[in-house]
C-alpha positions in Angstrom: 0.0 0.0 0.0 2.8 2.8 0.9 4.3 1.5 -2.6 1.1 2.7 -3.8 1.1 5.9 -2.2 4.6 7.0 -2.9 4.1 5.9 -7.0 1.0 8.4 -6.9 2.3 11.2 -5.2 5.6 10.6 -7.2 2.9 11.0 -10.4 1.6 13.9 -9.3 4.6 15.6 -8.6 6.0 14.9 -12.5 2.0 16.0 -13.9 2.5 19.8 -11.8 5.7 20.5 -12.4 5.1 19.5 -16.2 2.2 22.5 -16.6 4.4 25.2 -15.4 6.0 27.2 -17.8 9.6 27.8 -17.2 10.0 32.1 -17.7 13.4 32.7 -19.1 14.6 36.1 -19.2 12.1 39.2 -17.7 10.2 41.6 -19.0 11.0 43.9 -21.8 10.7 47.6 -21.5 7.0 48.6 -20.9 6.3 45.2 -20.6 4.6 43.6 -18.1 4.1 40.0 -17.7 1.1 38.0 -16.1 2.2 35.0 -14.6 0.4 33.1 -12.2 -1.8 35.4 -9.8 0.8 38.1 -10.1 2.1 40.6 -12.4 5.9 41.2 -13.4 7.0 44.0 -12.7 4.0 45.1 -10.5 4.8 48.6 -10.8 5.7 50.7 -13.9 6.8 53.9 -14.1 6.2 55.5 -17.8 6.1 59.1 -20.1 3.1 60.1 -21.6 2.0 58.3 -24.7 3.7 55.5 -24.2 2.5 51.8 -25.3 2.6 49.3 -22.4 2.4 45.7 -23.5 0.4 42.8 -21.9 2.1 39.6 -21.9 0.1 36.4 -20.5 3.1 33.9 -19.7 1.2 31.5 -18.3 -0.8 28.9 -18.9 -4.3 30.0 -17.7 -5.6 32.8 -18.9 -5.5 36.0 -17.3 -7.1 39.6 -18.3 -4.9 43.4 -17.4 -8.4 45.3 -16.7 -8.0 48.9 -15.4 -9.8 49.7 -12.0 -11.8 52.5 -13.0 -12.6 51.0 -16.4 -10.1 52.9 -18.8 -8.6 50.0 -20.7 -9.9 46.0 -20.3 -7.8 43.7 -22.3 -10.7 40.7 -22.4 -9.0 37.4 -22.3 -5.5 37.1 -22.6 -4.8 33.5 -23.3 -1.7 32.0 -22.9 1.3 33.7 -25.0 -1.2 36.4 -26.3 -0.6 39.8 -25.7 -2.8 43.1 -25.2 -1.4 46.5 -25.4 -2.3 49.9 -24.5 -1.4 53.5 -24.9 -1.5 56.0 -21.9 -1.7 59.1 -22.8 -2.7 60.9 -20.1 -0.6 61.7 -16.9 -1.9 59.5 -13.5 -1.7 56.5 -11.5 -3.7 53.9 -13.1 -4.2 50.7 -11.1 -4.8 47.3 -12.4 -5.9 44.0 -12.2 -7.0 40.6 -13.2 -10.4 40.0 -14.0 -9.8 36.0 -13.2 -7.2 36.2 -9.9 -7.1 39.1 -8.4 -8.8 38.8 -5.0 -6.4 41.0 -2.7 -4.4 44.6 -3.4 -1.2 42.3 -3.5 -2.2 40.4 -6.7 -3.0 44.1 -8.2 -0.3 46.4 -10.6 0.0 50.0 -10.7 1.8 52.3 -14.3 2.4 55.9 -13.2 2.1 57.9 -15.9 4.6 60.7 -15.4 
């Protein structure tokens, strides 16, 4: 029976680690990456009218939706990008549509 237990758990331990994706590298410039329940960097600091880029490196699909409604990417699915000018000068906070429960899982670009 333990032999039994140990082959399973072994199993299971080969299937997670097999869905993660392995992130090589970081983020570009104005990039920001969505990996599981987080975003990389969290914080970005910009100049007016400059494109920030989306990129879901994940497997599940994640969305960059803006708190007050200015930019919602929809579904990002997994190596998809969504990418969005800011043009005007602020702090504009962010999220995930599918993760983020708490302020921690949440992104902020300062717009300077």
């Amino acid at each position: 029976m333990r032999f039994f237990c140990f082959l399973f758990l072994f199993f299971c331990c080969i299937f997670f680690n097999s869905c993660k994706k392995e992130q090589k590298g970081s983020p570009g410039e104005n990039e920001i990456w969505l990996e599981y329940k987080a975003f990389n960097p969290s914080q970005l600091t910009i100049a007016a009218g400059t494109t920030v880029v989306f990129t879901n490196k994940d497997n599940a699909s994640h969305t960059a939706t803006e708190s007050a409604n200015l930019f919602d990417s929809g579904i990002i699915k997994s190596g998809m990008t969504y990418s969005y000018t800011f043009t005007n000068k602020g702090t504009y906070y962010f999220y995930c549509n599918y993760h983020s429960a708490n302020v921690a899982e949440q992104g902020a670009i300062l717009v300077q």
